[in-house]
Backbone as XML, in Angstrom:
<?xml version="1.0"?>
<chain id="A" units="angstrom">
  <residue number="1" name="UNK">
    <atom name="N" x="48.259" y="94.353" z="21.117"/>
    <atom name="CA" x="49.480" y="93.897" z="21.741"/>
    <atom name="C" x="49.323" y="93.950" z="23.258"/>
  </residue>
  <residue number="2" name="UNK">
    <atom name="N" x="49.780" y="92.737" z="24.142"/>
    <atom name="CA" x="49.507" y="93.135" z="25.168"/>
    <atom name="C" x="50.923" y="93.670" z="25.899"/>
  </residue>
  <residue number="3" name="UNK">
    <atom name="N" x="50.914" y="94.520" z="27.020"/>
    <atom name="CA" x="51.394" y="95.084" z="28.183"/>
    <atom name="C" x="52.103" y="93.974" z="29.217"/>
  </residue>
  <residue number="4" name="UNK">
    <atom name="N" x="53.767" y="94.031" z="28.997"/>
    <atom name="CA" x="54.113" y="93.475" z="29.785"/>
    <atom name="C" x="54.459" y="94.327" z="31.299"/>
  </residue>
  <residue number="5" name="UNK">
    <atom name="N" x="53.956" y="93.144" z="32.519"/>
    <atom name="CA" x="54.266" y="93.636" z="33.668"/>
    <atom name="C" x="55.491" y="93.790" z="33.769"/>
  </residue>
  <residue number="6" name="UNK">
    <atom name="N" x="56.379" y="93.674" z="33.573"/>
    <atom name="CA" x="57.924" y="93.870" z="33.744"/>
    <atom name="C" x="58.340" y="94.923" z="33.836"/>
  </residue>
  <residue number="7" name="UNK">
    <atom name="N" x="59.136" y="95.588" z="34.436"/>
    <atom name="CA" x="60.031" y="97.160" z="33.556"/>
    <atom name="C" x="61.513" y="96.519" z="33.506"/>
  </residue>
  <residue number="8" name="UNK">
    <atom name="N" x="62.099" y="94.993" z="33.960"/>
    <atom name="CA" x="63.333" y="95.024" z="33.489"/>
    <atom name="C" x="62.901" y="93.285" z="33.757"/>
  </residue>
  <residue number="9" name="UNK">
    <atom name="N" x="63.866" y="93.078" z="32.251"/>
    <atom name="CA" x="63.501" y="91.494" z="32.507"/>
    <atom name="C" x="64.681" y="90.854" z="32.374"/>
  </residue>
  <residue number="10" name="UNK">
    <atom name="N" x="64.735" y="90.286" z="33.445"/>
    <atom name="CA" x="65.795" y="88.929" z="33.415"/>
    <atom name="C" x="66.467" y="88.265" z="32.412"/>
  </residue>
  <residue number="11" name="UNK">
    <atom name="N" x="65.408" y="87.042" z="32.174"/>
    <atom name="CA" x="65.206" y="86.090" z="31.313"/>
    <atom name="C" x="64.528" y="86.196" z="30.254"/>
  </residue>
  <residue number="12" name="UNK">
    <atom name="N" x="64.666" y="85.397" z="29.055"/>
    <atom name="CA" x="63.813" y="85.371" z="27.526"/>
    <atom name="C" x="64.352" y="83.742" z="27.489"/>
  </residue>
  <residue number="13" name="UNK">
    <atom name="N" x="63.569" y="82.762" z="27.151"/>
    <atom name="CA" x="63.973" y="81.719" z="26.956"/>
    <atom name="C" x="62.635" y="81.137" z="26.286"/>
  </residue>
  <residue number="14" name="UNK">
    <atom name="N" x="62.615" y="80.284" z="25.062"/>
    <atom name="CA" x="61.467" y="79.520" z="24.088"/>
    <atom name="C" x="61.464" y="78.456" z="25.534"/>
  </residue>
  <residue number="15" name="UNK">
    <atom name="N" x="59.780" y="78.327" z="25.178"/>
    <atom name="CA" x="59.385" y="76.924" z="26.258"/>
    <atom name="C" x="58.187" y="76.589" z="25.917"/>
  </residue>
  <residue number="16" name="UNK">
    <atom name="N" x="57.291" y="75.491" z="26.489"/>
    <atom name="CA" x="56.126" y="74.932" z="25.839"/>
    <atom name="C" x="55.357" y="75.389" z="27.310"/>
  </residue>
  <residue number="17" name="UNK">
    <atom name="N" x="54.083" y="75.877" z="27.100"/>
    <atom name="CA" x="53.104" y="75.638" z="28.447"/>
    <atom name="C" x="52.291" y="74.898" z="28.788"/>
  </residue>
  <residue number="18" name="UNK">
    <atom name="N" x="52.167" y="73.659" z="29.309"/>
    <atom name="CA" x="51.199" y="72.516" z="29.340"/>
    <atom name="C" x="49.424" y="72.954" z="30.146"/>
  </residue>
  <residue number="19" name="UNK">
    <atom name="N" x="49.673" y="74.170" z="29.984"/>
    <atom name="CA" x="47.781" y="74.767" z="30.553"/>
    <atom name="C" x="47.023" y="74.162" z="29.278"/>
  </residue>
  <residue number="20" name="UNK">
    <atom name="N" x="46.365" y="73.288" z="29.529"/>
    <atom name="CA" x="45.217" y="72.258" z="29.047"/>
    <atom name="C" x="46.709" y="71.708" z="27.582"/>
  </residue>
  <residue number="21" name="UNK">
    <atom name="N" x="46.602" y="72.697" z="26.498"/>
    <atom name="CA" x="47.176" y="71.259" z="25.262"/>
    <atom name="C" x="48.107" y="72.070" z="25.139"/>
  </residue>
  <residue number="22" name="UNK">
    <atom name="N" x="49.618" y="71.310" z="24.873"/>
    <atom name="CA" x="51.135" y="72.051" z="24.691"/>
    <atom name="C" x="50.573" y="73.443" z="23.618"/>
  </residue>
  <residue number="23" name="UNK">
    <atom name="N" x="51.293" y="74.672" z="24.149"/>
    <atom name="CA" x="51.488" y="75.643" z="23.472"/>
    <atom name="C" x="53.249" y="76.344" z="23.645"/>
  </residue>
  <residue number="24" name="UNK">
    <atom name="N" x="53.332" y="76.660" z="22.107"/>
    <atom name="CA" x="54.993" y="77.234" z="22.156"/>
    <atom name="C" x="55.005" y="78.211" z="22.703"/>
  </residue>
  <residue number="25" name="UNK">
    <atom name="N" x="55.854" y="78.798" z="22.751"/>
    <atom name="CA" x="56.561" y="80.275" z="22.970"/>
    <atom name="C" x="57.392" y="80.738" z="24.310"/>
  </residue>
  <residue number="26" name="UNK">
    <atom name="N" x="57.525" y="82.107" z="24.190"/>
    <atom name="CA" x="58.265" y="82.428" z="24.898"/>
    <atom name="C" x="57.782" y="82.911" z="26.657"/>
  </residue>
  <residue number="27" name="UNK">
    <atom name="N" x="59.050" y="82.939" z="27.808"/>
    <atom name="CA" x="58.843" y="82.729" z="28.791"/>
    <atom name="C" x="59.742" y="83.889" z="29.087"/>
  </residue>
  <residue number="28" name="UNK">
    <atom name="N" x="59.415" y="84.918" z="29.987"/>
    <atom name="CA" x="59.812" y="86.104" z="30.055"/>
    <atom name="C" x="59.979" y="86.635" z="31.604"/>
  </residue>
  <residue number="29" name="UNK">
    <atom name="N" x="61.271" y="86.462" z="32.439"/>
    <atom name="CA" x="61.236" y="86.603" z="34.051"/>
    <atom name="C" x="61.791" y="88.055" z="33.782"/>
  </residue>
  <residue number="30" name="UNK">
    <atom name="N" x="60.985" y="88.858" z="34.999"/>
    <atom name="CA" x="61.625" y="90.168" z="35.331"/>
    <atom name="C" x="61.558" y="90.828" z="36.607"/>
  </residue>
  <residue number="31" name="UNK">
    <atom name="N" x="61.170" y="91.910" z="36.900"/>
    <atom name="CA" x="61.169" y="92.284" z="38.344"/>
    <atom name="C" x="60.046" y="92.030" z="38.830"/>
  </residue>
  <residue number="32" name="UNK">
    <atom name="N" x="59.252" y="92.113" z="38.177"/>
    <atom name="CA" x="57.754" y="92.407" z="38.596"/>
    <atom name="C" x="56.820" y="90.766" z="38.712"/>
  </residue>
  <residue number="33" name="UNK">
    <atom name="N" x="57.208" y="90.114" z="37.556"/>
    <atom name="CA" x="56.757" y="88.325" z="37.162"/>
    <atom name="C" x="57.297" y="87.559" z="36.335"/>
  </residue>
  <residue number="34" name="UNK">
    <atom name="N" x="55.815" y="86.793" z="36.152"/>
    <atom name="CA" x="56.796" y="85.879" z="35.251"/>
    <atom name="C" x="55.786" y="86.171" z="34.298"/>
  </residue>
  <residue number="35" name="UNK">
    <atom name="N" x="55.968" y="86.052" z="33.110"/>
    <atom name="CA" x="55.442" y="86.082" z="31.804"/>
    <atom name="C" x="55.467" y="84.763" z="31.120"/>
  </residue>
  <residue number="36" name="UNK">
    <atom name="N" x="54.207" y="84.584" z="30.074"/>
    <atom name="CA" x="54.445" y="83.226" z="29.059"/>
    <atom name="C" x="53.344" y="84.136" z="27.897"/>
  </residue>
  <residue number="37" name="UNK">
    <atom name="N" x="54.267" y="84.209" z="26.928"/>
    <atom name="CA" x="53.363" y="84.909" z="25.574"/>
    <atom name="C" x="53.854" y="83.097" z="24.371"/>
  </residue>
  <residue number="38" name="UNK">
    <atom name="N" x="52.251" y="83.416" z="23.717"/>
    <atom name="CA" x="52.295" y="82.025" z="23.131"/>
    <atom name="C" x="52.664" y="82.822" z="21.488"/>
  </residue>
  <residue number="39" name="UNK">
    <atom name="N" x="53.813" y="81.520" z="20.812"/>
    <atom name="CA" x="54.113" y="82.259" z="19.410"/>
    <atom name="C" x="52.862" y="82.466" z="18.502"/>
  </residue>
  <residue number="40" name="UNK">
    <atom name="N" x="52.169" y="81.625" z="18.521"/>
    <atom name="CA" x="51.144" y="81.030" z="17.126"/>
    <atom name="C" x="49.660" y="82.540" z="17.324"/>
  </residue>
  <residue number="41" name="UNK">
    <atom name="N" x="49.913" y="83.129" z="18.691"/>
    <atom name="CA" x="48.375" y="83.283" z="19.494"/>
    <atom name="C" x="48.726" y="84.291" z="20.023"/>
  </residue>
  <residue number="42" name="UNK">
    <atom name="N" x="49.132" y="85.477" z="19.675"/>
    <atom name="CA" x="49.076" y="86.929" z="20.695"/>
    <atom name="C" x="48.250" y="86.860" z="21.677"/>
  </residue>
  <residue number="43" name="UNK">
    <atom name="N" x="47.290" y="86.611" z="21.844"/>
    <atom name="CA" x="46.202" y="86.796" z="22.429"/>
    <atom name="C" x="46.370" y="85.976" z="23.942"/>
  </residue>
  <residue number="44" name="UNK">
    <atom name="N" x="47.193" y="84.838" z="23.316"/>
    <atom name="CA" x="47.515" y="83.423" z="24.334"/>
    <atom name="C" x="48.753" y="83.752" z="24.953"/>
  </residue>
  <residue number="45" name="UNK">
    <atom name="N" x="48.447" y="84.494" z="26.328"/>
    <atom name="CA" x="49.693" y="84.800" z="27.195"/>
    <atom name="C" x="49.077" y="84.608" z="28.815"/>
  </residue>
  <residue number="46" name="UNK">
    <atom name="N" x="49.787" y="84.386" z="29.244"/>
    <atom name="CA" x="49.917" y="83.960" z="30.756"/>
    <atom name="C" x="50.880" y="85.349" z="31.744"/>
  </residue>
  <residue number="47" name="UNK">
    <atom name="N" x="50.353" y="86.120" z="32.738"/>
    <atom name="CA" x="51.308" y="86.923" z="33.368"/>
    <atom name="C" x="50.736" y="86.474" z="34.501"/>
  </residue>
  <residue number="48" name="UNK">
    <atom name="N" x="52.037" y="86.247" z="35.578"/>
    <atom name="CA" x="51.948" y="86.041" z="37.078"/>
    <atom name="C" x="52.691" y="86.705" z="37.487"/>
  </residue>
  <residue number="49" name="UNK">
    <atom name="N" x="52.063" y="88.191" z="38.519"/>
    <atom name="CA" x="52.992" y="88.658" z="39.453"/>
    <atom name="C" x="53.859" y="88.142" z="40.516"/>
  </residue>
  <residue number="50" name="UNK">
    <atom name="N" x="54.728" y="88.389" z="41.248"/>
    <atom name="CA" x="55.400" y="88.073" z="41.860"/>
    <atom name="C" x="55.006" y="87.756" z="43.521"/>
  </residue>
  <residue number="51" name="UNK">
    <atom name="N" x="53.433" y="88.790" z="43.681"/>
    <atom name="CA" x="52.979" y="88.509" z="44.847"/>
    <atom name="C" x="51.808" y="87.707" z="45.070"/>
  </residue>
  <residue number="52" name="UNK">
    <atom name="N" x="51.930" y="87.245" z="43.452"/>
    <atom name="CA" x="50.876" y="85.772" z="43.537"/>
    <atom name="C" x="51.383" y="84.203" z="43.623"/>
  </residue>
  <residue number="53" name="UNK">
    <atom name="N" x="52.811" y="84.205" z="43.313"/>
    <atom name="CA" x="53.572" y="83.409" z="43.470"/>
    <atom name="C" x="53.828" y="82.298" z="44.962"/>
  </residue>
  <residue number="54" name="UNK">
    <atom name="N" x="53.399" y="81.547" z="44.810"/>
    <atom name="CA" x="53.071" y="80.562" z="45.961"/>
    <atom name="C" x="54.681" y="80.258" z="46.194"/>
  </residue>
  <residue number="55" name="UNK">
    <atom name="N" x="55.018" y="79.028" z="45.314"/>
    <atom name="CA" x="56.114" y="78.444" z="45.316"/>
    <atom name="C" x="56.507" y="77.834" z="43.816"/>
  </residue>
  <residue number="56" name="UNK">
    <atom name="N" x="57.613" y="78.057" z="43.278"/>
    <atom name="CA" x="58.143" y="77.286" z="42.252"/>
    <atom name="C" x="58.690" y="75.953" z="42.445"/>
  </residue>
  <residue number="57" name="UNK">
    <atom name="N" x="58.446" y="74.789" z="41.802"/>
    <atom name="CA" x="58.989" y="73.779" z="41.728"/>
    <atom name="C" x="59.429" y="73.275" z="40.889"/>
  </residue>
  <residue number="58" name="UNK">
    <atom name="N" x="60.911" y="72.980" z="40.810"/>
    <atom name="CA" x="61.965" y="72.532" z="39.563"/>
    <atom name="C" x="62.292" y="71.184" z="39.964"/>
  </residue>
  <residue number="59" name="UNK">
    <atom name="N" x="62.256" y="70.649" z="38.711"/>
    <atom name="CA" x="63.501" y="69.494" z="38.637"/>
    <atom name="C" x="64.920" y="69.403" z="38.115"/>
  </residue>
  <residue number="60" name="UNK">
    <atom name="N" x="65.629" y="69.198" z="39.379"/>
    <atom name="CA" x="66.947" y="69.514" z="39.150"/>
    <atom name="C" x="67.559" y="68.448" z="38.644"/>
  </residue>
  <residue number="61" name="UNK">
    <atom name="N" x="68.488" y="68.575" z="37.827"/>
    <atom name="CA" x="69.019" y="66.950" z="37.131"/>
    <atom name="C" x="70.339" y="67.253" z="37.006"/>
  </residue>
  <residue number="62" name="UNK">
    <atom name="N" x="71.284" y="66.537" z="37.112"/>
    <atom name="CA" x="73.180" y="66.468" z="37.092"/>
    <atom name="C" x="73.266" y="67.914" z="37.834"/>
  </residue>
  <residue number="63" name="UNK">
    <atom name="N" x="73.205" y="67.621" z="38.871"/>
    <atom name="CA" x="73.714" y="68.416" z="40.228"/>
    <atom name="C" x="73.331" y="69.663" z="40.265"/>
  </residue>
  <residue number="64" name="UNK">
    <atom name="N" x="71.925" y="69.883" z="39.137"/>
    <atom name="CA" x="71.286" y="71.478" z="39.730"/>
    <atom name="C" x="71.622" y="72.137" z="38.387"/>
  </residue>
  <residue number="65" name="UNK">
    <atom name="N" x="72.233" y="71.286" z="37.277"/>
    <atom name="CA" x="72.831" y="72.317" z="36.372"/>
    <atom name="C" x="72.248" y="71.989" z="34.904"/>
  </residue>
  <residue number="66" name="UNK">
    <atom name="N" x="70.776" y="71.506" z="35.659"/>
    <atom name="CA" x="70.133" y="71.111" z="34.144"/>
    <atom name="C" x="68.383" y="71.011" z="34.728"/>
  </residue>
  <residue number="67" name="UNK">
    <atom name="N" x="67.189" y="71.928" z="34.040"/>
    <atom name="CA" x="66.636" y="72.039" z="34.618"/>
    <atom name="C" x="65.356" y="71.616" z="33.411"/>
  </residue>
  <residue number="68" name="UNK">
    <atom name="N" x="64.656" y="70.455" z="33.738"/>
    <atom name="CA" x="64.083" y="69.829" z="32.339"/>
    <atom name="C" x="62.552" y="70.110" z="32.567"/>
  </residue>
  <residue number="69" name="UNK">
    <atom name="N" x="62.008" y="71.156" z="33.545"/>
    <atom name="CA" x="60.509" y="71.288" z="33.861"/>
    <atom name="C" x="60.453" y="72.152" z="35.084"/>
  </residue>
  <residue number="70" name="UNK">
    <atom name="N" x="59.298" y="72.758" z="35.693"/>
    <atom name="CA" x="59.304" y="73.267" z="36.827"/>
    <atom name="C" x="57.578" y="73.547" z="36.514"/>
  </residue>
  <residue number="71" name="UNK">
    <atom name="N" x="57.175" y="73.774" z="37.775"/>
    <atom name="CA" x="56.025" y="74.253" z="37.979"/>
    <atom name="C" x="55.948" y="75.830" z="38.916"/>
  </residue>
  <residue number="72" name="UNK">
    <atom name="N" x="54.834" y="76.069" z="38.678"/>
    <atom name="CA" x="54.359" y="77.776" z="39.426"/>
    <atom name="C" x="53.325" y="77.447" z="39.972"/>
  </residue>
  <residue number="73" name="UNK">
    <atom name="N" x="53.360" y="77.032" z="41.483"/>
    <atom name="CA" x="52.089" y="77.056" z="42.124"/>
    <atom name="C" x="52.202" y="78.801" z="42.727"/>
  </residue>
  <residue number="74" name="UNK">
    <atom name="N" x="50.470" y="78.826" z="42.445"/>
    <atom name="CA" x="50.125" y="80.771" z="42.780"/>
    <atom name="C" x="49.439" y="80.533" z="43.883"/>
  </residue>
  <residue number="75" name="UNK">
    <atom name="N" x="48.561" y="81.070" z="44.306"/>
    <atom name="CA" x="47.517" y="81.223" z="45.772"/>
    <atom name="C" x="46.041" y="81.247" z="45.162"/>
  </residue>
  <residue number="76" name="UNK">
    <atom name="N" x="45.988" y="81.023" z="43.558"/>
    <atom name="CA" x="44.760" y="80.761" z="43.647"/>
    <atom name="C" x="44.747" y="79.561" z="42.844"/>
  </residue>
  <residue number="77" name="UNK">
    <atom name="N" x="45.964" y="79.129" z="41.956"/>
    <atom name="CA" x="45.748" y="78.274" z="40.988"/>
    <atom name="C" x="47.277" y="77.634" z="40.693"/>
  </residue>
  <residue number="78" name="UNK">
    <atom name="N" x="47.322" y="76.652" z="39.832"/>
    <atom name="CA" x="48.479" y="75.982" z="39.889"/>
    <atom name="C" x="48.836" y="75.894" z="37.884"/>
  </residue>
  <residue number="79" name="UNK">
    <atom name="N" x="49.899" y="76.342" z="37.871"/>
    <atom name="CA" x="50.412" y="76.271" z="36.726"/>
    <atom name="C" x="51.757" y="75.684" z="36.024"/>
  </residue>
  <residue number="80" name="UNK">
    <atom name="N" x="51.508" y="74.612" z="35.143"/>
    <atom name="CA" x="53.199" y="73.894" z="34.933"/>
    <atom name="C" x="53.643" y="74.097" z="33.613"/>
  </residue>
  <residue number="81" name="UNK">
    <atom name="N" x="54.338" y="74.175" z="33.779"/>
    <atom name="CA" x="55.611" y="74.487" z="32.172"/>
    <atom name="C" x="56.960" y="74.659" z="32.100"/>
  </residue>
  <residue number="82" name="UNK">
    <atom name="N" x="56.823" y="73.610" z="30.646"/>
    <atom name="CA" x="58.033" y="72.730" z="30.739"/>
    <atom name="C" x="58.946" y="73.089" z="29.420"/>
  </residue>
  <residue number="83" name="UNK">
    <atom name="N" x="60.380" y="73.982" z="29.445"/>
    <atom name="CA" x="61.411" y="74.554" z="28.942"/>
    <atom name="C" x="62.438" y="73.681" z="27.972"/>
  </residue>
  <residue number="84" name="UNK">
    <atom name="N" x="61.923" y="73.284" z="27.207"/>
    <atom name="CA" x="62.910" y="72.277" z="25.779"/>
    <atom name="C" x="63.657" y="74.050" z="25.223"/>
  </residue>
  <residue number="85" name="UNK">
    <atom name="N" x="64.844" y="73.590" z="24.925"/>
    <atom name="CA" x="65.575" y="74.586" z="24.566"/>
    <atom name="C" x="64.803" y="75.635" z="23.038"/>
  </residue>
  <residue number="86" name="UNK">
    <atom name="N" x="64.414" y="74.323" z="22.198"/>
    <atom name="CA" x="63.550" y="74.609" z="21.117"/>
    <atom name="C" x="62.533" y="74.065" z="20.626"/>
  </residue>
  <residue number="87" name="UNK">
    <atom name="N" x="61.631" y="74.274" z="19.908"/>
    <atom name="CA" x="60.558" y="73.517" z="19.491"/>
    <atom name="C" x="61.035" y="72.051" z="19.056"/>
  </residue>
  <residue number="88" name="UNK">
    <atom name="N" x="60.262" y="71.110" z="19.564"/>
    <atom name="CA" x="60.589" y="69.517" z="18.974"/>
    <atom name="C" x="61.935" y="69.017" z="19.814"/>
  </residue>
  <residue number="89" name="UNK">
    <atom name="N" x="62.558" y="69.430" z="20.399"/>
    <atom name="CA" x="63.468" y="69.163" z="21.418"/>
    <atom name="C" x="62.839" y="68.392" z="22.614"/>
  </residue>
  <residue number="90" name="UNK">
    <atom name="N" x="63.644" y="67.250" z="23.219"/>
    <atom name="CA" x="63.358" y="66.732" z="24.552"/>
    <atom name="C" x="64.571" y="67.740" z="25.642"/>
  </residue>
  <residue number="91" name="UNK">
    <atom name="N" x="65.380" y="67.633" z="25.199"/>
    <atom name="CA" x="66.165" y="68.118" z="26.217"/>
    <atom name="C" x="65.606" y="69.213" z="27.450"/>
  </residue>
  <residue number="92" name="UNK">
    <atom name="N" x="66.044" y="69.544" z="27.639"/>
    <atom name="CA" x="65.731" y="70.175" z="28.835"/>
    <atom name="C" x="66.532" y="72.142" z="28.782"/>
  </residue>
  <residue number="93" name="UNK">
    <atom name="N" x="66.041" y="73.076" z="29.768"/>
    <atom name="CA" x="67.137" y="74.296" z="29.734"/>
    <atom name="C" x="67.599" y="74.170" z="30.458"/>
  </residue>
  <residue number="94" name="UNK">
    <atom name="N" x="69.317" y="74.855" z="30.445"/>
    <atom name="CA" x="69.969" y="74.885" z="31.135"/>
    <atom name="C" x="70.006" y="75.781" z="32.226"/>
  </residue>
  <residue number="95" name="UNK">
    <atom name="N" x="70.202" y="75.522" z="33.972"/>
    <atom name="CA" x="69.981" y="76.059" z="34.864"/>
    <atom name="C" x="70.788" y="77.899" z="34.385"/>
  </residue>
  <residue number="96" name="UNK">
    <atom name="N" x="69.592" y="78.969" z="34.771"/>
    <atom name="CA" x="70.464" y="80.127" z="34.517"/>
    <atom name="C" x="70.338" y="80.589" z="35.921"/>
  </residue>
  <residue number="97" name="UNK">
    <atom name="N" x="69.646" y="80.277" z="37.489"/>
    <atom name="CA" x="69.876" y="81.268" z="38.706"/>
    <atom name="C" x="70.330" y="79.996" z="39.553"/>
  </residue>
</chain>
């Protein structure tokens, strides 16, 4: 099992990660980063601290209150993933900050 960086987390929200071929699961914000643990693949998780964090980039849609993708550029590498409420869904998540 792996060790999340977190000690208090924000967010829990299902999302897909487009690093090389769509993978499900969950997306996990807290004090410390951001988290992406894949459902199918324990093994298949993504953690980015907070002081690797370059810049986030969202797309905002109907006035900021609908958020259908975003990216995580870091300082060494660039990472995008994109938040359907549930598996097989287009829609998009809804803005939570």
């Amino acid at each position: 099992m792996v060790q999340s960086i977190n000690t208090k987390v924000d967010l829990v929200a299902e999302s897909t990660s487009y690093m090389g071929l769509g993978q499900y699961g969950k997306v996990m914000i807290g004090d410390r980063g951001f988290e992406f643990y894949d459902d199918s693949n324990p093994r298949n998780y993504i953690q980015i601290p907070w002081e690797e964090v370059d810049v986030v980039i969202a797309s905002l849609m109907f006035g900021g209150k609908w958020i259908p993708r975003y990216a995580i550029s870091t300082k060494k590498w660039y990472l995008q993933i994109f938040l359907p409420p549930s598996k097989g869904s287009s829609a998009g998540y809804p803005s939570v900050y």
